[in-house]
C-alpha positions in Angstrom: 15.9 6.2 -1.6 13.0 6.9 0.9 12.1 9.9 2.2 13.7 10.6 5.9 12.0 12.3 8.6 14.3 15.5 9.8 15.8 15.3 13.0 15.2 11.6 13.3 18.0 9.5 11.8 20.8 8.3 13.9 24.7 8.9 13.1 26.9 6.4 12.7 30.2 7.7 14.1 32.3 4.6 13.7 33.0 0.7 13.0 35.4 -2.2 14.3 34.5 -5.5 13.7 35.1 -8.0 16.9 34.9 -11.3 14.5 35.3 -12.3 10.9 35.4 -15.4 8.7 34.3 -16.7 5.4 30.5 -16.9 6.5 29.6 -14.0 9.3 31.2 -10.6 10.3 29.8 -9.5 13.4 30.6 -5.3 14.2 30.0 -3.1 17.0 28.8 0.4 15.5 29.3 3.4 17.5 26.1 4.9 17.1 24.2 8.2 18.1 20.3 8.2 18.1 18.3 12.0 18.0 18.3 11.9 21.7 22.2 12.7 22.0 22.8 9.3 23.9 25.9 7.3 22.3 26.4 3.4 22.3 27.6 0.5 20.6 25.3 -1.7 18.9 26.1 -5.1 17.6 25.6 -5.3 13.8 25.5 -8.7 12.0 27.3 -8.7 8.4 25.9 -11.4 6.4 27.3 -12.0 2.3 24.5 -11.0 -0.2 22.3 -13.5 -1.1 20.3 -14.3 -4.5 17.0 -16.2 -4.2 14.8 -17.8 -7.3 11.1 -18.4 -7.3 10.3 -20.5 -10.1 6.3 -20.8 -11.1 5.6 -23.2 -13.7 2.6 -22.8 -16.1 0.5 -24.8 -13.8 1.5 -22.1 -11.0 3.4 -24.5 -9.0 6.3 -23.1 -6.8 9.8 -25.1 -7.2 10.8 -25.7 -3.6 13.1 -27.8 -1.3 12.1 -29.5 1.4 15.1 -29.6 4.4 16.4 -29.9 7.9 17.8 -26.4 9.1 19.4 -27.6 12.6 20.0 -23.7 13.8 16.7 -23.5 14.2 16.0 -27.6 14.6 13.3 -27.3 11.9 12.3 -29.5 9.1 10.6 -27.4 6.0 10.1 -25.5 2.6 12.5 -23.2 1.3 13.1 -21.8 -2.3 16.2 -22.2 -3.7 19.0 -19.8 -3.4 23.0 -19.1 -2.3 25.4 -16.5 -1.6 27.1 -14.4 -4.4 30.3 -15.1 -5.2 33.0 -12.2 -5.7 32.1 -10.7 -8.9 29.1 -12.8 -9.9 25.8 -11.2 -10.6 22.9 -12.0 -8.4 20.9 -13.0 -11.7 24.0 -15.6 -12.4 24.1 -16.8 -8.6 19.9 -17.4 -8.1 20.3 -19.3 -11.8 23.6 -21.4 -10.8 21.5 -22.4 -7.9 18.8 -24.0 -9.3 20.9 -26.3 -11.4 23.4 -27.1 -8.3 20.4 -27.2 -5.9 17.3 -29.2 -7.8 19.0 -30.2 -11.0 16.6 -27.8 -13.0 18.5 -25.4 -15.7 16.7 -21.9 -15.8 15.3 -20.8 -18.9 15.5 -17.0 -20.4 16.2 -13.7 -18.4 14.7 -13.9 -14.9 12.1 -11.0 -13.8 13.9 -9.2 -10.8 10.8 -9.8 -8.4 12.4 -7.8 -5.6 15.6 -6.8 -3.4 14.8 -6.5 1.0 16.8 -6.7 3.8 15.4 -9.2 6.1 16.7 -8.0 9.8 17.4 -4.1 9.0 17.6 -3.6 12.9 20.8 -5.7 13.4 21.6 -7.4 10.4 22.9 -6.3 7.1 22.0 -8.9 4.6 21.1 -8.1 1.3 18.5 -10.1 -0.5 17.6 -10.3 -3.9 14.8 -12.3 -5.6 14.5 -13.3 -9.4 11.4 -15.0 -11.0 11.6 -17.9 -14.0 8.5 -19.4 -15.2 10.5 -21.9 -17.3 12.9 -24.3 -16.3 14.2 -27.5 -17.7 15.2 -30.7 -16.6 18.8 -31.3 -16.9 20.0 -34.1 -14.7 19.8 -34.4 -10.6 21.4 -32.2 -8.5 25.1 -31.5 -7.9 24.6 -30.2 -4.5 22.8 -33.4 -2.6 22.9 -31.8 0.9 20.5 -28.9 -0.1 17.2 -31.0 0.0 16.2 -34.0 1.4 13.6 -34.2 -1.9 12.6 -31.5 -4.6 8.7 -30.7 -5.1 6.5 -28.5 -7.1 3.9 -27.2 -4.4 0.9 -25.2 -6.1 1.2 -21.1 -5.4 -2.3 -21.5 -3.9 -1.3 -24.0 -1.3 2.3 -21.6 -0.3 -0.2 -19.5 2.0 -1.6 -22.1 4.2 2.0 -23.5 4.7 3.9 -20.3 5.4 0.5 -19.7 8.0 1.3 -23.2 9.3 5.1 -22.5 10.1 6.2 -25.0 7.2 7.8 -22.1 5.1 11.4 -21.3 6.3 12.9 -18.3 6.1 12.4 -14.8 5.0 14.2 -15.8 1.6 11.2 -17.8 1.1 8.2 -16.2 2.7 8.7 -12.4 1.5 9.2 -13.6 -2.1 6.2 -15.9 -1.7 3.8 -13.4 -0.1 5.1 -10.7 -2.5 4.1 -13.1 -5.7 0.9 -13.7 -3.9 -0.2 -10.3 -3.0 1.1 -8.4 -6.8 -0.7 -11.6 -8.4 -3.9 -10.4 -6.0 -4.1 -6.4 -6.5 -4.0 -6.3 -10.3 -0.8 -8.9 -11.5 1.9 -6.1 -10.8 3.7 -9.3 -10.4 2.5 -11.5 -13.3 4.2 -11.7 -16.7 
């Protein structure tokens, strides 16, 4: 846990949620900031999701390439998916690959990072593993996920997040963490 700042945190004096299903819950949180005033602020519930970034040897990043029509966008993604009730994130990010690229993970992932990627409105835990080996075990089960599969050097993951072609905070954060702890010493590498 961070430090706070005294005085400044705001108090949460209750919660009712206004809609729920399998995917979203969407709350109104009666809320007090410092200044006294008290409201209710819309708070998106999202199900915890696991993320892998797989680097190869040749430090090539496994990623999918996809159509995301919320956002009516073509572009890369690593793969990923929700938790299921009682799995571990670990288990869920290495399910994925398999279901997702037809890849099976090799060894015990590093756990690269955990973020939230909207703290202001959305709770939506994220948490990232790392494999640098993976093997090919047959095609995907999952053929929706990705319109094709491609190992895209780490170098070249810059230049596309820069040019809009990354989508996602589940793919940009990891990306420019692995980049920047690869940059200031290898905090990140193996």
């Amino acid at each position: 846990m961070t430090e706070s700042a005294e005085g400044l945190e705001w108090t949460v004096r209750g919660e009712r949620t206004v809609y729920d299903n399998q995917w979203v819950r969407l709350a109104l949180v009666d809320v007090e900031p410092p200044d006294g005033r008290r409201f209710e602020h819309h708070v998106v519930n999202l199900h915890r999701v696991a993320i892998a970034l797989v680097v190869d040897e040749e430090e090539r990043v496994l990623t999918l390439w996809r159509y995301r029509f919320a956002v009516d966008q073509w572009g890369y993604e690593l793969v990923g998916g929700l938790v299921e009730e009682g799995e571990e994130a670990a288990r869920t990010a290495a399910r994925e690959i398999e279901e997702e690229t037809g890849y099976r993970a090799v060894g015990e992932p590093e756990h690269l990072l955990s973020f939230q990627p909207l703290p202001g409105m959305v709770r939506a835990q994220t948490d990232v593993f790392l494999w640098r080996q993976v093997e090919k075990v047959g095609d995907p089960t999952d053929a929706e996920e990705a319109a094709r599969i491609e190992w895209i050097p780490i170098k070249r993951m810059l230049e596309l997040v820069k040019r809009g072609e990354v989508l996602g905070a589940g793919a940009i954060v990891p990306l420019l963490y692995y980049l920047a702890s690869r940059d200031l010493g290898g905090a990140g590498k193996d």
